[in-house]
N, C-alpha and C positions, 0 to 999 in steps of 0.2 A: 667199188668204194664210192662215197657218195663226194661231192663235190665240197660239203662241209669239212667235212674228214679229212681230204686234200688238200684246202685252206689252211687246216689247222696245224696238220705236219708238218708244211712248209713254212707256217708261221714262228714252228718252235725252231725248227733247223734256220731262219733268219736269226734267232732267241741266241741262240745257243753261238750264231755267227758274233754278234755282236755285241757280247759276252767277253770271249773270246780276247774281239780287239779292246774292249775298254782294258783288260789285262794285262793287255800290250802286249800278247802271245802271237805268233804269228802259226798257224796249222801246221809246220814241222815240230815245232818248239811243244806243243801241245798234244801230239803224235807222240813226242816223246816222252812227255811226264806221262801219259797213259798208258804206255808200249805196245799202241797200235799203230798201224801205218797212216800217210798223211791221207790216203785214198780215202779209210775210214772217215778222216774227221769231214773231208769235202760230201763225202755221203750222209752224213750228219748233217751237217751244214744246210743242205738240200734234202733233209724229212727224207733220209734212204742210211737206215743204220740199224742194226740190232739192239735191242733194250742194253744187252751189255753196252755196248760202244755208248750210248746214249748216258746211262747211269756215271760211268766211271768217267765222260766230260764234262757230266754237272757235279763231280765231287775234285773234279781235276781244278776246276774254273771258280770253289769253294761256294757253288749253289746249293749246297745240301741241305740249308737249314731252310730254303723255297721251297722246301719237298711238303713237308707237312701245308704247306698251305695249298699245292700243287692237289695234294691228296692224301686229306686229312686221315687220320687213324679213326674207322668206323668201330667204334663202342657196341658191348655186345647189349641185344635188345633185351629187356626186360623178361619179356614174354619169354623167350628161349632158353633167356638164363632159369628161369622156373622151371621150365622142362626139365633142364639139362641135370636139374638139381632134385628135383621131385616138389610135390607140396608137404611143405612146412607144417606139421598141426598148428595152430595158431592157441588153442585151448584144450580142455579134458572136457568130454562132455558126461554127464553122470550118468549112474544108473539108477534106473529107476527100483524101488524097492517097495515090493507091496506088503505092507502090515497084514492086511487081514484076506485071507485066501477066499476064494468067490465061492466055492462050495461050502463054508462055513460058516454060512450067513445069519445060524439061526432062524430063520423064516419060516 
């Protein structure tokens, strides 16, 4: 794991600590509105937690609605929605209709 990556885990498990107290929860108290143990949250706390344990104390600590900005809803691309859909005729194209037959040319 790279060094950035490790930064950044620890950066949210301080997030997520200090969160927390501005809540004025203390990590049993918090432990318990999630019903996991306080182990979990100090693992949290310190970027060592499973996406569950993680999910259910940013909706415990009412972060949910930082999600979307966290990790916006990717829109489906144009190009695939086409595929997925087939092409559209957009028009009728005509047929061509010959009046006069090429061996009947009188000539």
């Amino acid at each position: 794991m790279s060094l950035k990556v490790k930064n950044q885990i620890k950066e949210l498990g301080s997030r997520i600590k200090q969160a927390r107290i501005n809540k004025g929860l203390s990590q049993f108290e918090l432990a318990d509105i999630i019903g996991m143990s306080v182990s979990a949250i100090k693992g949290a706390e310190k970027g060592r937690c499973k996406l569950k344990t993680f999910v259910s104390i940013i909706f415990a600590l009412q972060l949910d609605s930082h999600l979307d900005l966290f990790l916006p809803k990717v829109l489906e691309s144009p190009i695939l929605l086409e595929k997925a859909t087939g092409k559209i005729r957009q028009r009728v194209s005509r047929t061509r209709v010959r009046l006069v037959d090429d061996e009947d040319l009188g000539w």
